[in-house]
C-alpha positions in Angstrom: 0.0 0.0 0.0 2.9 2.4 0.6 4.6 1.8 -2.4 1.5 2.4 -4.2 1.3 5.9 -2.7 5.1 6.4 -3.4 4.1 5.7 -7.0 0.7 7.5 -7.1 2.8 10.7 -6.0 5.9 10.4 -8.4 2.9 10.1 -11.1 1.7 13.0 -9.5 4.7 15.1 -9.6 5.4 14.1 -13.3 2.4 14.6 -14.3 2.7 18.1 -12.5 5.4 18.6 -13.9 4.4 18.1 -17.6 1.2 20.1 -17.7 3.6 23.4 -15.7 5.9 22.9 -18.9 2.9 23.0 -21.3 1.7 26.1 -19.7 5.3 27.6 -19.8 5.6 26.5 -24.1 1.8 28.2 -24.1 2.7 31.3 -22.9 6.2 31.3 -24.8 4.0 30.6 -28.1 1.7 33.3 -27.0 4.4 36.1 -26.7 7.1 35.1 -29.4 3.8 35.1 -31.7 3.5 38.7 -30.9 4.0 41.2 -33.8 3.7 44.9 -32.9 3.0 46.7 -35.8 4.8 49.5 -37.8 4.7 53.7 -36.4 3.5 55.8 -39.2 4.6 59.2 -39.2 1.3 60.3 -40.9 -1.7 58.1 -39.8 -4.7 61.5 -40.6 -6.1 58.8 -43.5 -7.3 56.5 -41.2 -9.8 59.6 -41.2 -10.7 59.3 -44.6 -14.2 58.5 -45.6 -15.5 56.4 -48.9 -18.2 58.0 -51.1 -20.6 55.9 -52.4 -21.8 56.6 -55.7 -24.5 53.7 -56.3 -24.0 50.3 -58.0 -20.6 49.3 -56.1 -18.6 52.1 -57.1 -16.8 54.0 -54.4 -14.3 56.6 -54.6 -11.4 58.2 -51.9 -10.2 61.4 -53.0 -8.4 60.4 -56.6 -8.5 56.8 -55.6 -11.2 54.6 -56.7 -12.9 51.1 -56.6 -15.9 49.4 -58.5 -17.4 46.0 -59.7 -17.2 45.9 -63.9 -19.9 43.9 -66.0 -17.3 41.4 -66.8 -17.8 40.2 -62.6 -14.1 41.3 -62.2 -13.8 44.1 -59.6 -11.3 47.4 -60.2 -8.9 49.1 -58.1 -6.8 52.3 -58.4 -5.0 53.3 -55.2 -2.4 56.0 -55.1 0.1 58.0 -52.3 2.3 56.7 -49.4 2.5 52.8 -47.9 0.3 53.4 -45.2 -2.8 55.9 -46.6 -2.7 53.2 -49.7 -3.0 50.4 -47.2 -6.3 52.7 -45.7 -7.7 53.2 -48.6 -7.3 50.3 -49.8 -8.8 48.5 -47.5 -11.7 51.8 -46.8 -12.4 50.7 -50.7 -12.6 47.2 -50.8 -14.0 46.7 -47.2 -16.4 44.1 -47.9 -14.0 42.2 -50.0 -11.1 41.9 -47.3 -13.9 40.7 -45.2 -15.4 38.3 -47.5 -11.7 36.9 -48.5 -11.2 36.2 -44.8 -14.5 34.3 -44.7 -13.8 32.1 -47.3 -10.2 31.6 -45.7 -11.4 30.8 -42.7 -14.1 28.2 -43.7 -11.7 26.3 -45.8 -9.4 26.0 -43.0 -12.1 25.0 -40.7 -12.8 22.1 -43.8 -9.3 21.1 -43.5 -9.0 20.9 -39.6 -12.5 20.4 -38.2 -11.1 20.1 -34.7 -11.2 23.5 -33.0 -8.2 22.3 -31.0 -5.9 22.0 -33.5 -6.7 24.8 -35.5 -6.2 26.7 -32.0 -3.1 24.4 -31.5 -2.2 25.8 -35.3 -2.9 29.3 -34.6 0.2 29.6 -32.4 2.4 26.8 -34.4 2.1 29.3 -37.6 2.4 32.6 -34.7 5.8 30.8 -34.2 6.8 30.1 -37.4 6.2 33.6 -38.8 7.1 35.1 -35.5 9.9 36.8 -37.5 8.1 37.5 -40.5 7.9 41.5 -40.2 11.4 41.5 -39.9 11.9 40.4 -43.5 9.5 42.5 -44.7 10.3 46.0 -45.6 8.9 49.0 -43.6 6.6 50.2 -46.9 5.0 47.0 -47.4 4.3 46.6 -43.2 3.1 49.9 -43.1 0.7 49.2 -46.3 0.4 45.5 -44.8 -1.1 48.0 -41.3 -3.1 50.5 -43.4 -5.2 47.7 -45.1 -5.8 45.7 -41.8 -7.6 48.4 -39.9 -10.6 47.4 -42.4 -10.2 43.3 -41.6 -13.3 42.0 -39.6 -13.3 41.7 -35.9 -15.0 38.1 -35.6 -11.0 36.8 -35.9 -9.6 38.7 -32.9 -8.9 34.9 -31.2 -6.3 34.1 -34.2 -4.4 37.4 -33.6 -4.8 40.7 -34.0 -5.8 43.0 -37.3 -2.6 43.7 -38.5 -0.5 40.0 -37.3 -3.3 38.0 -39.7 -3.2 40.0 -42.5 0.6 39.9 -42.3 0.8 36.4 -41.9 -2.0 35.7 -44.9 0.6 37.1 -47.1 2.9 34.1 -46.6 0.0 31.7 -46.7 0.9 30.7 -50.0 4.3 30.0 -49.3 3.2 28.1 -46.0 1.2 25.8 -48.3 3.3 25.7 -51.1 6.1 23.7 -48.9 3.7 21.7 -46.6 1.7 20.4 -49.4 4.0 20.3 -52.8 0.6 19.9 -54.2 -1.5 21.0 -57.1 -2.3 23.7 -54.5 0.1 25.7 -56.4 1.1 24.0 -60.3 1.0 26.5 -62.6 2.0 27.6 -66.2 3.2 30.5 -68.3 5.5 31.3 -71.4 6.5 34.3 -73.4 7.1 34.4 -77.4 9.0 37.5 -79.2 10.7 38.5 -82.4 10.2 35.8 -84.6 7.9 33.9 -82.3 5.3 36.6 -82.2 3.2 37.3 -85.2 4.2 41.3 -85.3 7.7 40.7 -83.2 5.7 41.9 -80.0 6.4 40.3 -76.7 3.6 38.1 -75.6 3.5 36.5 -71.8 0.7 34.2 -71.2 0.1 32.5 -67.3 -2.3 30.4 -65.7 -1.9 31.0 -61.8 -3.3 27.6 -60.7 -3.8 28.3 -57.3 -6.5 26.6 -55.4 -8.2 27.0 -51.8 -11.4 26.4 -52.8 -14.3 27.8 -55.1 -15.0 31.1 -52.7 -11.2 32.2 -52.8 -11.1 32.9 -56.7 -14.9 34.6 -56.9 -14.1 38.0 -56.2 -11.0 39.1 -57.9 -9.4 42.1 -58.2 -7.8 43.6 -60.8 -6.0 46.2 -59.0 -3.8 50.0 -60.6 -1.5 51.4 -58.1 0.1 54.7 -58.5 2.3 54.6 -55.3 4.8 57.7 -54.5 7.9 55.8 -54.7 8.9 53.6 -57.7 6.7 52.9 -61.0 2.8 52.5 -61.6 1.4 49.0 -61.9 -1.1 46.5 -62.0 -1.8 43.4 -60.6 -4.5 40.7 -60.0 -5.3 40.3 -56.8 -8.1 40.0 -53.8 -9.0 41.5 -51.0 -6.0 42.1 -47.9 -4.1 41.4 -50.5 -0.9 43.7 -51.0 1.5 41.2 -52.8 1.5 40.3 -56.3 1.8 36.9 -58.2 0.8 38.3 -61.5 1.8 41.8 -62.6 3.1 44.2 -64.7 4.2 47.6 -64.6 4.6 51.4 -66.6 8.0 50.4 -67.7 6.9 46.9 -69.8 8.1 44.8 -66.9 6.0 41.9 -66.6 6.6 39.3 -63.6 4.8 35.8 -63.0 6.0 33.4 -60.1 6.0 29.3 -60.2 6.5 27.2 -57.1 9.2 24.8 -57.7 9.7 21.7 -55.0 11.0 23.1 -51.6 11.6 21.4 -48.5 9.9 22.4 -45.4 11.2 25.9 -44.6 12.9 26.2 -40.3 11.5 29.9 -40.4 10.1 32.7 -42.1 11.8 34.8 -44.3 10.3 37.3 -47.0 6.6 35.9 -48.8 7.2 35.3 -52.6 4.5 37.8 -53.4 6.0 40.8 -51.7 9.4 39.8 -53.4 7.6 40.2 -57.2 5.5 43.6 -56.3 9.2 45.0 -55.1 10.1 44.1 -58.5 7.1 45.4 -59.9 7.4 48.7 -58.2 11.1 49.1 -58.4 12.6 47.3 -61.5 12.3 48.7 -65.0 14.5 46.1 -66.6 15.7 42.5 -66.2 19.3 43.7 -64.2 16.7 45.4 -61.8 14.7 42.2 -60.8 17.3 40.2 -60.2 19.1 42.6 -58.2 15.8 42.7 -55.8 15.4 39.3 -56.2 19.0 38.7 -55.0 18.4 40.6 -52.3 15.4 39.1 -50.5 15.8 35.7 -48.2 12.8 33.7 -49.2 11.9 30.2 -47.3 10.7 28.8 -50.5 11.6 28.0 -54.0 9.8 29.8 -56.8 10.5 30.5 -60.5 10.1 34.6 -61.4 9.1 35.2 -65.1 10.2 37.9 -65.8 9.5 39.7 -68.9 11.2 43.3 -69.9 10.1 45.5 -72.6 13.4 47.6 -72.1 15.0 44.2 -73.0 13.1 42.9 -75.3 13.1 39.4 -74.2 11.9 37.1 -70.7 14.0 35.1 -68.6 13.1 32.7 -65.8 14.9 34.3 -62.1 15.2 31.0 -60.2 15.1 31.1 -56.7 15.4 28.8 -53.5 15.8 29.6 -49.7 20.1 29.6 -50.5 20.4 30.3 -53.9 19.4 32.1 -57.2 20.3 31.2 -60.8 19.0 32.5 -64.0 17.5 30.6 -66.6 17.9 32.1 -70.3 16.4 30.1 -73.2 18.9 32.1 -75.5 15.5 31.5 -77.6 12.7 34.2 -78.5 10.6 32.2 -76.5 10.4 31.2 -72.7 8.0 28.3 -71.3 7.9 27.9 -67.4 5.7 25.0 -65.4 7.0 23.9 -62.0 10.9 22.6 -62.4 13.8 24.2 -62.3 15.8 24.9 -65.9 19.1 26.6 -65.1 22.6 24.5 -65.2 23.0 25.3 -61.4 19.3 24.9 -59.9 18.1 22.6 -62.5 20.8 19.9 -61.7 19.9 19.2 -57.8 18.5 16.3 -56.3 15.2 18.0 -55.5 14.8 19.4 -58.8 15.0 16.0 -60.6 12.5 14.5 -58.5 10.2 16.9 -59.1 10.7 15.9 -62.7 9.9 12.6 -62.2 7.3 12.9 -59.7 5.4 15.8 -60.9 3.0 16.8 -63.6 5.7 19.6 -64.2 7.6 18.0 -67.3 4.7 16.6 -68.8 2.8 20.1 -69.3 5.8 21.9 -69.9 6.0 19.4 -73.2 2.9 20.0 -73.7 3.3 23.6 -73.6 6.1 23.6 -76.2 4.1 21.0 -78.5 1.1 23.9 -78.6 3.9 26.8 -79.6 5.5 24.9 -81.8 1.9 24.0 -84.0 0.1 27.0 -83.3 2.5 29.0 -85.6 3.5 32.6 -84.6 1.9 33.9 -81.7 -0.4 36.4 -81.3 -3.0 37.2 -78.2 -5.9 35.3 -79.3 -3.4 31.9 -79.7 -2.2 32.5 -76.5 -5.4 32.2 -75.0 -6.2 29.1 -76.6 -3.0 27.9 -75.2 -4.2 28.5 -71.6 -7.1 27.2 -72.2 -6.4 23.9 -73.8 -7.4 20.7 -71.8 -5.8 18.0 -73.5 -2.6 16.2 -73.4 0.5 15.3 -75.7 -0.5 14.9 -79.6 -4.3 16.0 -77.9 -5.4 12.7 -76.7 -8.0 13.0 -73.8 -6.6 13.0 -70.4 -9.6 13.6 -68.5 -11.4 17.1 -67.2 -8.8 18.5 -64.6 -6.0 16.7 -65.1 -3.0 18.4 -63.6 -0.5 17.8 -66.3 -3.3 19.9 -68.6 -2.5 23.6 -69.1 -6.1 24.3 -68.6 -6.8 22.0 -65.4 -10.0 23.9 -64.5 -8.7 25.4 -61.4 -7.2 28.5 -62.3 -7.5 31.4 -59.8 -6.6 33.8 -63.0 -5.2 34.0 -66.4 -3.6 36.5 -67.3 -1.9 37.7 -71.1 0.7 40.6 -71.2 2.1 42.7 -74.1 4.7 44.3 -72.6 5.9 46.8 -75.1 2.2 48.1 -75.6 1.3 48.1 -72.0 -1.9 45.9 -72.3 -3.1 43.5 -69.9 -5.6 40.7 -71.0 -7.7 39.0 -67.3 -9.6 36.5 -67.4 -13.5 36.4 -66.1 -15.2 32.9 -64.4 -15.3 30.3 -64.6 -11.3 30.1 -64.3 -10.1 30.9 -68.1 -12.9 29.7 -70.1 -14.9 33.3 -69.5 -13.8 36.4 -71.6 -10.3 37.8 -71.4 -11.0 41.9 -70.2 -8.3 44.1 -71.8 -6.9 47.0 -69.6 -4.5 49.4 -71.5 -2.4 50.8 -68.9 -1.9 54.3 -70.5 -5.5 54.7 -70.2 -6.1 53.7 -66.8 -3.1 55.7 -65.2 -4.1 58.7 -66.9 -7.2 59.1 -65.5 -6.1 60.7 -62.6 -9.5 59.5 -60.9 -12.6 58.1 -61.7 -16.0 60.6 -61.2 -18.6 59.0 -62.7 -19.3 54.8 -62.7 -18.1 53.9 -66.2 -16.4 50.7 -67.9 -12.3 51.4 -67.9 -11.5 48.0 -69.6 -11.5 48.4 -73.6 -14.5 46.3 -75.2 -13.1 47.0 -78.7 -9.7 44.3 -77.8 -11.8 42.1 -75.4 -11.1 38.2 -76.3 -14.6 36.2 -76.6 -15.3 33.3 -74.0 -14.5 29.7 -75.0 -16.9 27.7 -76.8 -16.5 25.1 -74.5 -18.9 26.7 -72.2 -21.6 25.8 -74.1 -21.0 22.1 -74.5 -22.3 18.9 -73.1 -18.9 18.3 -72.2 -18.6 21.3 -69.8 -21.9 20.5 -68.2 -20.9 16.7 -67.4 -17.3 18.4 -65.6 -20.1 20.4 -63.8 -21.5 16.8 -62.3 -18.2 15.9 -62.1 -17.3 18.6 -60.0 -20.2 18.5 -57.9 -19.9 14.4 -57.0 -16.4 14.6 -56.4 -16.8 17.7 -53.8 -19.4 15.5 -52.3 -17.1 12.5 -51.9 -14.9 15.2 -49.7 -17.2 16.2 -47.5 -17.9 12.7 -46.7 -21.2 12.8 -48.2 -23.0 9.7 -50.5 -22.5 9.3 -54.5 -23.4 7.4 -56.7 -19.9 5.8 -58.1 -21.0 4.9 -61.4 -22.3 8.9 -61.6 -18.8 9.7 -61.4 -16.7 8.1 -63.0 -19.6 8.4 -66.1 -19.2 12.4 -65.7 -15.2 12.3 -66.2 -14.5 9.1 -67.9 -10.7 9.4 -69.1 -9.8 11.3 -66.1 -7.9 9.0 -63.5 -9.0 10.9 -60.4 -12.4 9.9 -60.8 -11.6 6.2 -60.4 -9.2 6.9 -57.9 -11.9 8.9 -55.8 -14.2 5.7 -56.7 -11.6 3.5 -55.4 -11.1 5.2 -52.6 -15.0 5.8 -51.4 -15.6 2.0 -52.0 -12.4 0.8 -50.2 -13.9 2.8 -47.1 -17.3 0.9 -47.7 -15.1 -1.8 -47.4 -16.6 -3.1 -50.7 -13.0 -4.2 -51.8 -14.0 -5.9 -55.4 -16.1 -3.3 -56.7 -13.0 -1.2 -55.7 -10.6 -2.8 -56.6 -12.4 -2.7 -60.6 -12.0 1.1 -60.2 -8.1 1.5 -59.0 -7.0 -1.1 -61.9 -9.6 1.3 -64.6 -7.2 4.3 -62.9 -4.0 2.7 -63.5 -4.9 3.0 -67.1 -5.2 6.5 -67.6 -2.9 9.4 -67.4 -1.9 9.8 -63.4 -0.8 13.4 -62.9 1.9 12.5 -59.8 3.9 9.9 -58.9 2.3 9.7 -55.7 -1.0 9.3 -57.1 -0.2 6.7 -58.6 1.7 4.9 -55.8 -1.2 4.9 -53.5 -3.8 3.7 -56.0 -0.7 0.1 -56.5 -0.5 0.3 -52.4 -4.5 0.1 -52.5 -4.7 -2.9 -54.8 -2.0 -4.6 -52.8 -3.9 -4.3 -49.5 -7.1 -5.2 -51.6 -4.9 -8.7 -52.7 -4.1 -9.4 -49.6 -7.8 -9.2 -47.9 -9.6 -10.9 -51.0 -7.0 -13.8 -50.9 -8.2 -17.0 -49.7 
């Protein structure tokens, strides 16, 4: 009986012992998760006031925001880092709301326990707990101006200013955690020769998907800021960085994730490293000296596209080192591997060769410029929107090694040298391509009246696929197979019928029976997948593991 008091108390003591040490890590997650954020010499515009004109069009002294027919929304901000964060977010209020709804609910989809995600909260707080120190004053103070407009209902994840901030390296966070489709994108540039009147051409998919709410309200967004050059990007609401861009001086830049291993710490967010370029590089030298300068904790290719130049190369970027990729071509084509002699050589580069859907679209890619003769807007359209694979056999609806895998946040077509800007309008690039000439817009100098800014006479008509059987059975498709992740009841049959050459359907087939434990029927479906064209190496490793544990438990 003694002893097992003697042991009750040691058990007590430990057990003491561990909770005080979880209380001690809480609290030392709580304050190194701090961020204070930036001084402002000048904070008057948090005074400022929108004027509502009717319709969804707003303006704030020469700055101005509104929602065009196309369903794209328009932005022209101008003046200092912190009143263009105010009026920025002032403007587009219900958007940096909205975008943090939509964030929020898929992250609530993807950890449903409330525990963890709280448990996550202060995991990321400590991971980015250095993150404003690689991030330059301007962009915190602009980063500070736009989060006084952020909703209060997220107070318990941080405060205004620390979420925005650390939304802005959200794509870098899941870029390295995931190594997924998440981020798998495409673009390419033709010139000289290539191009049908010798003028540069860039053409990019940005393939980046949280979920259908994240890509409905984009922004197309002008910004005319005190230091450094005017320019454009697409973007959404809280959103200061840029993935897709261009600026006054014909400098185009596009980023691609390339494989990177799990980052130790934050450095500076890919996005804010391509709007420095955009705001301070007029010319290829330029980007890569900003580029060069800027720690990142993940690896990304920059297109980067220079009317001063003439030409596009590919800045190539990881956590400890930077290369340049020149096709010594007059055209560029960029998926998600590496291509310089340096970067393009290492281990992790070559498995994402292998592995990924990278190589096979980038063939692709080059097998569409090659037969689609010189290039001019409209062919590189229908580049960005073609859904096939190699020699155009049928690979299935939203198959990643497609250009066009039906997931596209935005598309986006640049002619540099004439400072036009094609978007694209839902759903992802099969709506019509908006054109924005950027002489036009910047010389507005404000916006008095609600009127269209985009010019209808260069607009690019939406794909034909639209209107097809075809596009309605991907709608089914689409549907059932969100279904199947929400742990909801389908019909297999149903989908595999909507998408039949598509692998992922039989895979998701194979997978919903397996957990019916109806190992014949799903068994059928995995062997039908093993058939088709599997976009990953993985992919197609677990579907082989599947059937093996199916052999084992149908063997007599």
């Amino acid at each position: 009986m003694l002893k097992r008091k003697k042991w009750l108390r040691r058990l007590l003591r430990v057990f003491g012992v561990f909770i005080t040490l979880l209380i001690i890590a809480a609290v030392y997650f709580v304050q190194v998760s701090k961020t204070d954020p930036p001084k402002p010499a000048d904070m008057s515009s948090l005074q400022l006031q929108r004027t509502g004109h009717g319709n969804g069009f707003y303006t704030l002294n020469n700055s101005w925001f509104r929602h065009s027919k196309s369903g794209l929304y328009e932005l022209y901000v101008e003046g200092d880092a912190f009143e263009r964060g105010v009026i920025n977010g002032k403007l587009t209020r219900e958007l940096v709301v909205r975008q943090e709804d939509h964030f929020a609910e898929q992250i609530t989809k993807m950890v449903p326990s409330k525990f963890k995600r709280n448990f996550l909260k202060y995991l990321i707080g400590f991971f980015n707990r250095k993150l404003d120190k690689n991030i330059t004053e301007e962009y915190r103070e602009e980063i500070y101006g736009i989060s006084n407009s952020a909703s209060p209902d997220y107070r318990y994840l941080g405060t205004n200013y620390q979420r925005i901030l650390n939304y802005h390296a959200a794509h870098d966070i899941g870029h390295a955690v995931q190594n997924l489709a998440l981020v798998g994108c495409t673009s390419f540039g033709t010139w000289g020769s290539m191009s049908a009147d010798s003028t540069m051409i860039i053409g990019r998919n940005f393939d980046f998907y949280v979920g259908d709410k994240f890509a409905e309200d984009k922004i197309v967004a002008f910004f005319n800021p005190s230091l450094g050059h005017k320019f454009m990007t697409v973007t959404w609401g809280g959103f200061v960085g840029a993935v897709s861009g261009m600026n006054d001086q014909g400098l185009s830049v596009t980023i691609n994730a390339a494989k990177s291993d799990l980052p130790t710490g934050s450095a500076t967010p890919v996005s804010l490293v391509t709007r420095e370029i955009l705001q301070y590089a007029k010319n290829i030298s330029e980007a890569i000296v900003i580029a060069r300068s800027r720690k990142m904790f993940v690896s990304e290719s920059f297109l980067v596209a220079s009317a001063a130049d003439n030409k596009a190369v590919i800045i190539e970027k990881t956590p400890d080192s930077l290369d340049i990729y020149d096709s010594q071509k007059e055209f560029i084509v960029c998926t998600n591997h590496f291509q310089s002699k340096g970067l393009g050589n290492t281990k992790m580069n070559r498995e994402q060769e292998n592995e990924s859907a990278s190589v096979y679209r980038y063939k692709r890619l080059t097998e569409l410029l090659d037969a689609n003769g010189k290039n001019t807007v409209q062919n590189a359209i229908n580049i960005l929107r073609d859904r096939k694979g190699l020699n155009g056999t049928d690979i299935g609806m939203g198959n990643e090694k497609a250009i066009n895998q039906l997931i596209a946040h935005h598309s986006v077509v640049f002619e540099p040298k004439k400072l036009l800007v094609w978007v694209s309008t839902a759903p992802w690039q099969l709506g019509e391509y908006v054109a924005y000439d950027l002489n036009t817009i910047f010389a507005l100098k404000g916006l008095k009246e609600n009127r269209e800014v985009a010019d209808s006479s260069l607009a690019i008509a939406a794909d034909p696929f639209l209107s097809t059987p075809a596009f309605k059975q991907f709608e089914v498709f689409r549907k059932l197979k969100q279904q199947v992740m929400d742990g909801g009841t389908i019909n297999t049959d149903s989908l595999v019928t909507s998408n039949p050459e598509f692998y992922n359907a039989y895979l998701l087939a194979g997978d919903y029976l397996y957990k019916q434990k109806k190992y014949a029927m799903a068994l059928q479906h995995y062997q039908v997948a093993l058939t088709k064209e599997i976009a990953t190496k993985k992919e197609a490793d677990h579907i082989k593991e599947q059937i093996k544990k199916i052999n084992k438990k149908l063997a007599p």
